[in-house]
DRENPA-3360 file (N, C-alpha, C; in nm, 2 decimals, always signed):
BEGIN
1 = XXXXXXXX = +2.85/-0.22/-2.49/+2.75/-0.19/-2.39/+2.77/-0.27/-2.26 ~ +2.67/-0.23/-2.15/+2.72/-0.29/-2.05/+2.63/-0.41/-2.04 ~ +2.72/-0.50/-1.92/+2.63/-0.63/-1.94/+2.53/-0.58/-1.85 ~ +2.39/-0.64/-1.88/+2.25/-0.59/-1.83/+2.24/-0.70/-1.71 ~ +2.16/-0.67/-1.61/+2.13/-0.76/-1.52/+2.02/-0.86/-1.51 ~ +2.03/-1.00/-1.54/+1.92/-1.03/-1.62/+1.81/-1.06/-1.47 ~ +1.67/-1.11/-1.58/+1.57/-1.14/-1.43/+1.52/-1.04/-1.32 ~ +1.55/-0.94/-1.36/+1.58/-0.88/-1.25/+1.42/-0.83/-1.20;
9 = XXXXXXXX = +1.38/-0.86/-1.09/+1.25/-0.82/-1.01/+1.21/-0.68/-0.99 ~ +1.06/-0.66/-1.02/+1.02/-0.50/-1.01/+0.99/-0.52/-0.91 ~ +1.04/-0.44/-0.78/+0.97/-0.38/-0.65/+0.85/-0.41/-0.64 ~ +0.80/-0.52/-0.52/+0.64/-0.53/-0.46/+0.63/-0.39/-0.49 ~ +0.66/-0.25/-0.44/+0.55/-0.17/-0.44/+0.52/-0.12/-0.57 ~ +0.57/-0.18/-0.65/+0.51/-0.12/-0.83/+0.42/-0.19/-0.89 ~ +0.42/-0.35/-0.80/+0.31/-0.43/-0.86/+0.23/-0.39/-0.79 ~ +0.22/-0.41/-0.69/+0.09/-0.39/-0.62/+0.06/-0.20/-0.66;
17 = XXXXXXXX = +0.13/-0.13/-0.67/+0.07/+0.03/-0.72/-0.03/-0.02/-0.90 ~ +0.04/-0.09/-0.96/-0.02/-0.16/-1.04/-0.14/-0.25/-1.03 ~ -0.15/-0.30/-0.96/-0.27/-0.40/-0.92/-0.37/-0.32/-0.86 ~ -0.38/-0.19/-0.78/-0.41/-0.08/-0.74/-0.46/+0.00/-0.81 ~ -0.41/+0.02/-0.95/-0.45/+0.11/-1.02/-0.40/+0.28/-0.99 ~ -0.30/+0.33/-0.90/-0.23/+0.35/-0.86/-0.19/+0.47/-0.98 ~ -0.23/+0.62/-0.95/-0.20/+0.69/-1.06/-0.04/+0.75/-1.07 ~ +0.03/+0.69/-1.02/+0.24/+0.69/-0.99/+0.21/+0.59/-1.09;
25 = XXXXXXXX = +0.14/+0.48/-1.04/+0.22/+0.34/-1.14/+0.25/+0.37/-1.27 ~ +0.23/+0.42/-1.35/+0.28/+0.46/-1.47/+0.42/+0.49/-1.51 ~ +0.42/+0.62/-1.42/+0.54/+0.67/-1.37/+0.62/+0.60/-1.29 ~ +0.61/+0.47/-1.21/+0.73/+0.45/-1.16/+0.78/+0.32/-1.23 ~ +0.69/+0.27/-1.32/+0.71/+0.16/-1.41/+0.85/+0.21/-1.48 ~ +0.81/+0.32/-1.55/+0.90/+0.44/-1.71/+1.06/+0.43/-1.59 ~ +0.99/+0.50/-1.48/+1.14/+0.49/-1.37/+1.25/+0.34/-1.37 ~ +1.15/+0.25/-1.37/+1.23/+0.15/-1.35/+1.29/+0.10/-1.46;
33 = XXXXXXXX = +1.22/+0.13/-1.57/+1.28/+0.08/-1.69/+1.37/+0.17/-1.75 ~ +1.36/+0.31/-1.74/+1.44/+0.35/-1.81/+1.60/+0.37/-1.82 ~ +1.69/+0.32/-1.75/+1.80/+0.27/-1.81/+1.81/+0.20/-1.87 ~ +1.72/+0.04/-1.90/+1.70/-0.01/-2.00/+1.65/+0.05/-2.13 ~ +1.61/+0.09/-2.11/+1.51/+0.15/-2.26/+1.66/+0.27/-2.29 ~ +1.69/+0.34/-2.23/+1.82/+0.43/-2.27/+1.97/+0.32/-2.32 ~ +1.97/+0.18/-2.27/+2.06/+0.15/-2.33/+2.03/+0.08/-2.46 ~ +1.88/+0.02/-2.43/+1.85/-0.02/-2.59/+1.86/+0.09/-2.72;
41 = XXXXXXXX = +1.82/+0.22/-2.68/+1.82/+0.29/-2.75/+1.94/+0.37/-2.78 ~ +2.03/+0.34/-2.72/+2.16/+0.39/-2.78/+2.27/+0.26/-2.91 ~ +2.34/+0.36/-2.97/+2.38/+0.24/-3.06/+2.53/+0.29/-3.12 ~ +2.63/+0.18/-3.12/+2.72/+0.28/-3.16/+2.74/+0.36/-3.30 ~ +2.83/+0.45/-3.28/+2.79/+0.48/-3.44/+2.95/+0.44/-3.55 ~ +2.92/+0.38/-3.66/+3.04/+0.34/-3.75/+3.08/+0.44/-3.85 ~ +3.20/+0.41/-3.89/+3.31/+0.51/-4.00/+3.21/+0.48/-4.15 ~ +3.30/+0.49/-4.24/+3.25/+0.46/-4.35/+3.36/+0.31/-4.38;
49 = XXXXXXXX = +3.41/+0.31/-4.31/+3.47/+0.16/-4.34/+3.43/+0.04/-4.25 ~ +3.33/+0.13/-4.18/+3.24/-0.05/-4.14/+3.32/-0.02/-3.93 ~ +3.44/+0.07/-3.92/+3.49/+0.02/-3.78/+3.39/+0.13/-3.68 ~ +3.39/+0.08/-3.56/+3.35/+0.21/-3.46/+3.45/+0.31/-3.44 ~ +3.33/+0.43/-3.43/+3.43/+0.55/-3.44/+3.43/+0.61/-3.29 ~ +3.38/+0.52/-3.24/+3.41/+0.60/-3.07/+3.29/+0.68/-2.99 ~ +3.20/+0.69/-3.12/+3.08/+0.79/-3.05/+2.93/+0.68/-3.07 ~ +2.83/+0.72/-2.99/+2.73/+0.64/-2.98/+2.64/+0.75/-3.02;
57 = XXXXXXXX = +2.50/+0.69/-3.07/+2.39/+0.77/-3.12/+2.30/+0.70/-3.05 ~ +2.15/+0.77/-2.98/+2.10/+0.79/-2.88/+1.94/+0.77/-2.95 ~ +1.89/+0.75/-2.98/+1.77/+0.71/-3.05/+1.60/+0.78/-2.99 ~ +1.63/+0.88/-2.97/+1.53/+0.92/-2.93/+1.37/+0.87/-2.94 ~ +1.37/+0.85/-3.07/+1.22/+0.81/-3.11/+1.17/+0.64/-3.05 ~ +1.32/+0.59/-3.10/+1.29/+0.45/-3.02/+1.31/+0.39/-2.90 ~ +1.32/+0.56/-2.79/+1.29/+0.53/-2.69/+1.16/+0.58/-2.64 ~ +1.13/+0.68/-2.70/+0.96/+0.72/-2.70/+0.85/+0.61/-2.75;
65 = XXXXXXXX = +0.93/+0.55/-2.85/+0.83/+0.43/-2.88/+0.80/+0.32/-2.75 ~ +0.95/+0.29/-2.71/+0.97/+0.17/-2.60/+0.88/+0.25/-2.47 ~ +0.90/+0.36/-2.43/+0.79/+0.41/-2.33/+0.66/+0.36/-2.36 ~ +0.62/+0.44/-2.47/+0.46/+0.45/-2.50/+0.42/+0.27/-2.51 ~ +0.48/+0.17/-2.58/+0.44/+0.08/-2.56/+0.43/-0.01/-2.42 ~ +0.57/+0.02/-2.34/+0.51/+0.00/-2.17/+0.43/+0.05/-2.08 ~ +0.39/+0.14/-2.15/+0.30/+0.23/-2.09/+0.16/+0.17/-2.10 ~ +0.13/+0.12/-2.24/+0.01/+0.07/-2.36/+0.00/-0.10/-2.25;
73 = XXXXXXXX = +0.09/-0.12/-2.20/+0.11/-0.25/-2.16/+0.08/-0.29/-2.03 ~ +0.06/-0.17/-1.93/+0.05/-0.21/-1.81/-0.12/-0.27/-1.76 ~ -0.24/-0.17/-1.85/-0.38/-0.26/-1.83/-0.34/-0.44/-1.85 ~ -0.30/-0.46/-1.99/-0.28/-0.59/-1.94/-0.19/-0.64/-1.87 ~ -0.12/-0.63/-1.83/-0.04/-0.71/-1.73/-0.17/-0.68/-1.60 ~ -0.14/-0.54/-1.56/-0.28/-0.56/-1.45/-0.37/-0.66/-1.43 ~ -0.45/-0.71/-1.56/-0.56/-0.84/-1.57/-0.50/-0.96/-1.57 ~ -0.37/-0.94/-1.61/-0.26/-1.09/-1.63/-0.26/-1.09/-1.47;
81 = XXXXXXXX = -0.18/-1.08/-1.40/-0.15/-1.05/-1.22/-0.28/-1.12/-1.20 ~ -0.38/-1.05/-1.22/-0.48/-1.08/-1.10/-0.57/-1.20/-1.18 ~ -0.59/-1.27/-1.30/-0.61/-1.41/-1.34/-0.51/-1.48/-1.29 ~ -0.42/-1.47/-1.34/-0.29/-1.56/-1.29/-0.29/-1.62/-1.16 ~ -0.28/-1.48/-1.04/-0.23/-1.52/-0.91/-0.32/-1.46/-0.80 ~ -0.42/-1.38/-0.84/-0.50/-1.35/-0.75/-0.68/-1.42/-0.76 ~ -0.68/-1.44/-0.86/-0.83/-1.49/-0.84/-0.87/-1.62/-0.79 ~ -0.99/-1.56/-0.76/-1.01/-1.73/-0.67/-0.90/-1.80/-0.58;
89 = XXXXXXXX = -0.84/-1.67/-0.52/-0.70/-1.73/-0.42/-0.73/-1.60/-0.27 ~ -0.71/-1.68/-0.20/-0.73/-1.58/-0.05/-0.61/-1.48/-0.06 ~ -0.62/-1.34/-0.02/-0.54/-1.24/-0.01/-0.47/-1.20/+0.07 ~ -0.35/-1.21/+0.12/-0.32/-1.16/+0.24/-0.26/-0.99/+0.21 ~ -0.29/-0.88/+0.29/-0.24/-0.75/+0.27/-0.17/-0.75/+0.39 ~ -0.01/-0.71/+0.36/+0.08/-0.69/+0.50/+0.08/-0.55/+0.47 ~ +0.06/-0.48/+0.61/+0.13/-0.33/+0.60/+0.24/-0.32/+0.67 ~ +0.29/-0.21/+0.60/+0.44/-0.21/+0.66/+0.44/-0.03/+0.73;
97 = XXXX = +0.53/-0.02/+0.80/+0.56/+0.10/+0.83/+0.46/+0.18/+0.94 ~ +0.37/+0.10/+1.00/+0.24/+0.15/+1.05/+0.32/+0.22/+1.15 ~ +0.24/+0.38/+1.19/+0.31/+0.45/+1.31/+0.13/+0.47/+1.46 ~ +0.19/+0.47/+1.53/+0.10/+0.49/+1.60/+0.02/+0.64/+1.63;
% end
C-alpha cells in the first residue's frame, strides 16, 4: 500500500461547514476521507500457499461501514469543537472573497 500522509489537516471550510451545521458537511467530510477509507478497505489477496498473488480485494461493506460510522460521528465532534475551543472564548469570523 501506499504510504499515507500522516496528520494531515481537514480544510477550515469543512470545520466550520461542520460547526455550521452545514447540509454539504456530510458530504464533504465522505470526500475528504474517502481515499482513506478506499485504501483501508482494500486488501491484498493470497495463493493458497500463504504468497500474494498480485490482485487486491476491495471490501465494499467495510467501506460502507467506515462511511456510515463517520457520518454517525460528525454530531459529536460538532459538540467536541465547540466545548473544546469555542465556548466561553470570543469569536472572530474572517470573510474571505467578499465582492463589491
Amino acid at each position: 500500500m501506499r504510504n499515507r500522509k500522516k496528520n494531515r489537516k481537514i480544510p477550515d471550510h469543512i470545520i466550520l461547514n461542520i460547526l455550521n451545521k452545514a447540509a454539504s458537511a456530510e458530504d464533504e467530510v465522505l470526500d475528504y476521507y474517502e481515499g482513506y477509507i478506499r485504501e483501508v478497505a482494500t486488501e491484498p489477496v493470497y495463493s493458497s500457499d500463504g504468497s500474494r498473488s498480485g490482485y487486491y480485494y476491495y471490501d465494499e461493506d467495510l467501506a460502507q461501514e467506515l462511511r456510515l460510522a463517520l457520518a454517525q460521528a460528525l454530531p459529536a465532534l460538532r459538540e467536541t469543537l465547540i466545548k473544546n475551543h469555542l465556548e466561553n472564548r470570543p469569536v472572530i469570523v474572517v470573510l474571505g472573497q467578499l465582492t463589491d
